[in-house]
N, C-alpha and C positions, 0 to 999 in steps of 0.2 A: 504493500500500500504506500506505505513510506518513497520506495524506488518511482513508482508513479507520479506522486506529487512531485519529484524533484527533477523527472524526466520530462516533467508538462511545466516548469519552470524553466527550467533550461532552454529546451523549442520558445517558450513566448520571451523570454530574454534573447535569443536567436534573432528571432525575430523584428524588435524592437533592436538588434543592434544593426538589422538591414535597411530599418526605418531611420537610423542616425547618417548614414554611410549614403540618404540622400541629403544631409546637411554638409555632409563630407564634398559632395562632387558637385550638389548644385547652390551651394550657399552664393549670396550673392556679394557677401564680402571676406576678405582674407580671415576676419577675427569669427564669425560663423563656420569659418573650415576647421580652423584651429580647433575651435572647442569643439566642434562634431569629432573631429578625430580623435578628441581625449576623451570624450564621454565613448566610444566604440571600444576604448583602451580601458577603459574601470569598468564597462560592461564585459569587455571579453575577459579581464581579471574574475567578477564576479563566475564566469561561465567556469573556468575551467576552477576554480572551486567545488561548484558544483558535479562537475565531470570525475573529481577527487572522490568523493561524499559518495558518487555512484560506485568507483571501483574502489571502496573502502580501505582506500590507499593517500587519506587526505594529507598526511604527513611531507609528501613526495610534491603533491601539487600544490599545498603550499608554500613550498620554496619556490617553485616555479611560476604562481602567482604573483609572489612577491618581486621577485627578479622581474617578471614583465611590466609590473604596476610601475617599478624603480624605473625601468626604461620608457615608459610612455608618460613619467614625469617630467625626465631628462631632455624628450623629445620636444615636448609640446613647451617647456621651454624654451630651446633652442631655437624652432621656428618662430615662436613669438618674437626674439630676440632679433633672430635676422630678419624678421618684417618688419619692425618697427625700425633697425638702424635704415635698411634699403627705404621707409618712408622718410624718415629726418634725412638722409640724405638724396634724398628727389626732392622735396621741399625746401634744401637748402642749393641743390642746382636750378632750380628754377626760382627762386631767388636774385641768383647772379645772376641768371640770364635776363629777367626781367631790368634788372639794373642795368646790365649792357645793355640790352634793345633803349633803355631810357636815355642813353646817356648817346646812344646814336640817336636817337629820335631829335635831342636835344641840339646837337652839333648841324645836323642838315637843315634844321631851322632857321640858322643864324644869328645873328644879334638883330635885335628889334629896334 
C-alpha cells in the first residue's frame, strides 16, 4: 500500500517537473529560466529520494540527493552570476556608445 502511494507521488512529481521544464524552454525572460531550472533540480532531488524509499536503499540515494541538490545550487548560481555580469556589462556598453553617438551628434552640428 505504502509502495503505491509513493509510486503515484513520484509519476505526479514527474510530472509537474515536465510542467517546470516548460518555464525552463519557454520563459520569457532569463531570471524565469533560471528558476525553472532550479525548481526541476529540488524537484528531481525530491524524486530520487523517493526512488531510494522505493528500493529500501534510502541511505545510498541520499548521498546522491544530496550531491545533486549541492550541484544545482552551485549551478543556478553561477548562471545567475554570468547573467547579471553579461547585463551590467551590455548596459555599461551601451552606455558608451550612447555617449559617442552624443558626442558625434554634437561635433557635426557645429557651433551655433
Amino acid at each position: 500500500m505504502m509502495d503505491t502511494f509513493i509510486l503515484a507521488a513520484a509519476v505526479i512529481l514527474l510530472l509537474l517537473i515536465l510542467a517546470s521544464l516548460a518555464r525552463v524552454v519557454g520563459g520569457p525572460t532569463i531570471g524565469d529560466r533560471i528558476l525553472g531550472g532550479n525548481v526541476v533540480g529540488t524537484k528531481t532531488t525530491v524524486l530520487l529520494l523517493l526512488i531510494g524509499i522505493l528500493y529500501s536503499d534510502l541511505g545510498m540515494f541520499v548521498d546522491i540527493a544530496i550531491a545533486y541538490a549541492l550541484l544545482n545550487f552551485i549551478a543556478t548560481l553561477g548562471a545567475t552570476k554570468f547573467f547579471l555580469r553579461r547585463r551590467n556589462t551590455d548596459e555599461v556598453l551601451d552606455e558608451i556608445f550612447h555617449q559617442q553617438e552624443d558626442a558625434v551628434d554634437t561635433t557635426k552640428g557645429g557651433p551655433s
